[in-house]
N, C-alpha and C positions, 0 to 999 in steps of 0.2 A: 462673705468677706471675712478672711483670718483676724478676730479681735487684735487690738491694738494692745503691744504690752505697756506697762504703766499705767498713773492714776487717770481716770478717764474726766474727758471734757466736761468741767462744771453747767451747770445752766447760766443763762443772762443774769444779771442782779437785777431784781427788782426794781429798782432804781432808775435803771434805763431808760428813758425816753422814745416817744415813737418815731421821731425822726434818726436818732440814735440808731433803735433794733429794722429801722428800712433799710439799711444797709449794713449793719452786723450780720443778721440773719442769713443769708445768702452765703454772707463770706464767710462762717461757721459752717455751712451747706460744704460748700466748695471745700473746705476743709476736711468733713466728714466725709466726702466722698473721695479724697484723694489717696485715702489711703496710707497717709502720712502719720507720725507721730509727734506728738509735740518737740521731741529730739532733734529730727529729722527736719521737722520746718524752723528749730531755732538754728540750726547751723547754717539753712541756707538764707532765713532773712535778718541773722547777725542780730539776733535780739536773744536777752535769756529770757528762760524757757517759763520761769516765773512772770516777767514783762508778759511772753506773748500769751500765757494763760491769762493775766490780766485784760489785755486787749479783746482776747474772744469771748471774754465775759461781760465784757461793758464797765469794770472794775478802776478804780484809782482816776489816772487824768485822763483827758481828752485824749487821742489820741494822733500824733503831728501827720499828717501825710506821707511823707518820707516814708515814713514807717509803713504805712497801710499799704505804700503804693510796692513797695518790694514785697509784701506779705500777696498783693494781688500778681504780683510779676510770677511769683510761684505758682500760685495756684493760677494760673490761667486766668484771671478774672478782668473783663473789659476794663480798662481805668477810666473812661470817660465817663460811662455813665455812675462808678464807683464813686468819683470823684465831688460831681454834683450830687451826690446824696452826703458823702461827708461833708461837702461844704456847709452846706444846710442843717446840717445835726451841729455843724461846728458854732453856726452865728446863735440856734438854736439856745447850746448848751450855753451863752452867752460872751463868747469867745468872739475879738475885735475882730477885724478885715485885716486890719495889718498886720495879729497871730497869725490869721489865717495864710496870707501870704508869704510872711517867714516860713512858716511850716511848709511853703508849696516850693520855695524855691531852689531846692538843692534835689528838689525830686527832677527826672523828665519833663519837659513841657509835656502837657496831658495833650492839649490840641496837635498837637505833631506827633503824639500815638494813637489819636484817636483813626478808626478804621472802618468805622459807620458798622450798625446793627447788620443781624442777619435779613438777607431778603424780604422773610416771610414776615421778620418783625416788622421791618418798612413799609413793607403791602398793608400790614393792618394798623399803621400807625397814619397811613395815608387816609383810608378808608374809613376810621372811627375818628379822628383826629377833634373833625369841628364838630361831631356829635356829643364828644365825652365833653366841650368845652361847655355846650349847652346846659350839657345836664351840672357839671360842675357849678356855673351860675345860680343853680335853685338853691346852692345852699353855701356859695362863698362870694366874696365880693369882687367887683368883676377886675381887680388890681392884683389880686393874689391866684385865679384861674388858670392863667396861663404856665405861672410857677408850676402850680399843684399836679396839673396834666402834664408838664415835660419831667416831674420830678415821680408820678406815674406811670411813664416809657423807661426812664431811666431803670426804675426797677425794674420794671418788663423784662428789661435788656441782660441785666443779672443774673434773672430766674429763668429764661429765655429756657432752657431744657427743661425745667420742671413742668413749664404753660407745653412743649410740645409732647407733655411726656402724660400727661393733666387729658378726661375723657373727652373736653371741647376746648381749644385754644382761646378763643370766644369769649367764652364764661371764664378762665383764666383769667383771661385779661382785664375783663368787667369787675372781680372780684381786688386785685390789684387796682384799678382804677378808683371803685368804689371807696376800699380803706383808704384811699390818700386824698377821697376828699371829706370822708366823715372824720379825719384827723384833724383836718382844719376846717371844721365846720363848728357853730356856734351849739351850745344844747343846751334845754331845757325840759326837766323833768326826766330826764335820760333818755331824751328823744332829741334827734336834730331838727333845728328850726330855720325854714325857709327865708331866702333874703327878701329882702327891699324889695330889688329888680327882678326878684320870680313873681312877684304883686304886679309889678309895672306891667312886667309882659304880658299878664293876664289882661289886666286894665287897657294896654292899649289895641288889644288884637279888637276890642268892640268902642273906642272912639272914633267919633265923637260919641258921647255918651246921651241921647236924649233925654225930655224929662221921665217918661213913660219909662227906662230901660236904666233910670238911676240905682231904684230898688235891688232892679237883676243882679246889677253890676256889684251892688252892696252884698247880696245872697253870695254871688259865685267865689267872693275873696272870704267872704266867711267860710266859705265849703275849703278853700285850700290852707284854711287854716289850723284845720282836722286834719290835716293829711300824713302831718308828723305824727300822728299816733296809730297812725296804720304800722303792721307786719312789713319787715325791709322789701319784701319782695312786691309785695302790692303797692309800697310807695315808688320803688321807684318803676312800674311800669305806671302807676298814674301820673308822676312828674313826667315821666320821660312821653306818654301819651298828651296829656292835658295840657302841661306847659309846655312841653319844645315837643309839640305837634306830630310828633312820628306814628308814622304805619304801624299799624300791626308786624310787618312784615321786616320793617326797619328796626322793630322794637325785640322780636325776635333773634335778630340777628346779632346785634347789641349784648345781649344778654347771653347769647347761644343756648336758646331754650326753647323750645316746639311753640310755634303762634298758639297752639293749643292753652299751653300751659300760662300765656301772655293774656289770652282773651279770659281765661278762669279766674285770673290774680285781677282782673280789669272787673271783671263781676262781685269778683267778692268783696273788693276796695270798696264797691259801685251800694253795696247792700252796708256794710258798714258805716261809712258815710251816710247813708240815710238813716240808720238808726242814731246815729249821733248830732247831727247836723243841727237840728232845731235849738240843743240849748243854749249851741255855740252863738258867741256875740261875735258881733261884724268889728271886722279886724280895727284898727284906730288906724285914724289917718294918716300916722307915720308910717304903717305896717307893722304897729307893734313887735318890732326887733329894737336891740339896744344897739344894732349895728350903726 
């Protein structure tokens, strides 16, 4: 691609937030790839060229819809799923419901542009749907899951040529899935820490609880309490094995990564955990989260 003339696209500012850069990012993508100049896209979305530098950098104020939504009308970019990520960055960044709806109203109704994802995105939002909501649960509270996963597709839906363009769509998506729910997940020690209700569902899969199988039950919540200190990837094939029960083959697929590579991440967790397990104390009654 012929360089662009003129001073080139600053980086994000530091400042940024990650609900913010979920959807900055992409729409700087779409920029960089359009082949445009900062010239070129202030004339057609009637912003100076200073503002829309601002804008793509995450710099000065929020930024109103209106604006973002003529800036996505250029570059091609879905607005509905755009839209739901700014709105989120918006209440985020601490910004009212009724900013945010000023801001929406002189744009398009978004739901009367909206044209639904591409096929292949629907097929696998069908397909992984209640699986990513499970695994979301081990580490968010079950009020904010459902946000976290639709505002998960949402990007999907943004990046949607990058995941087709990306060596497994699969893993794509697992990896976008992932960062939006370690975003809203709780951490301690610089590890995420499992909820309540990933305790509960261990607990209840062997109630009633006898007196003989008290002990066990006390050992087995101590053991997933170890489990935030495991390597990303052998956590989450033991969450996604241990607590929400999947196949090897479901786990696999999940991930888009060879059962091989599932069953070695599931042994080496497996040896891990035994070397650690012992001095860990049994979880507290609450579950020891501050959730």
């Amino acid at each position: 691609m012929t360089p662009r003339p003129g001073r080139k696209l600053g980086h994000i500012d530091t400042t940024v937030g990650t609900a913010h850069r979920a959807w900055l990012d992409p729409v700087r993508e779409h920029y960089l790839a359009s082949g445009q100049t900062l010239s070129d896209l202030s004339a057609s979305v009637l912003l100076a060229k200073s503002k829309l530098s601002e804008l793509l950098r995450g710099v000065g104020h929020y930024p109103r819809w209106e604006v973002v939504h003529r800036l996505a009308v250029v570059l091609d970019i879905p607005s509905w799923p755009l839209h739901r990520l700014w709105k989120h960055a918006a209440l985020d960044a601490g910004k009212s419901r009724g900013w945010v709806d000023r801001s929406t109203e002189r744009a398009p109704a978004v739901t009367a542009s909206r044209s639904g994802p591409p096929l292949d995105h629907g097929a696998l939002r069908t397909m992984t749907k209640d699986h990513y909501l499970l695994y979301a649960g081990a580490f968010l509270p079950d009020e904010t899951c459902e946000a976290v996963v639709e505002d998960a597709f949402a990007l999907l839906w943004l990046t949607w040529a990058e995941a087709l363009a990306s060596p497994d769509t699969r893993r794509y998506a697992w990896s976008v899935l992932r960062a939006a729910v370690m975003a809203g997940a709780e951490f301690r020690n610089g590890r995420p820490v499992l909820t309540q209700a990933a305790f509960d569902t261990v607990a209840l899969r062997v109630r009633p609880v006898p007196a003989d199988q008290a002990a066990q039950l006390t050992e087995s919540l101590g053991l997933f309490t170890a489990f935030s200190r495991l390597p990303d990837a052998q956590l989450d094939v033991m969450v996604l094995r241990r607590m929400c029960g999947f196949t090897y083959e479901e786990v696999s697929s999940l991930l888009g990564v060879p059962q091989a590579a599932v069953r070695s991440d599931e042994r080496h967790a497996e040896r891990f955990l035994d070397d650690i397990t012992d001095p860990i104390e049994p979880p507290h009654p609450t579950g020891g989260t501050t959730r």
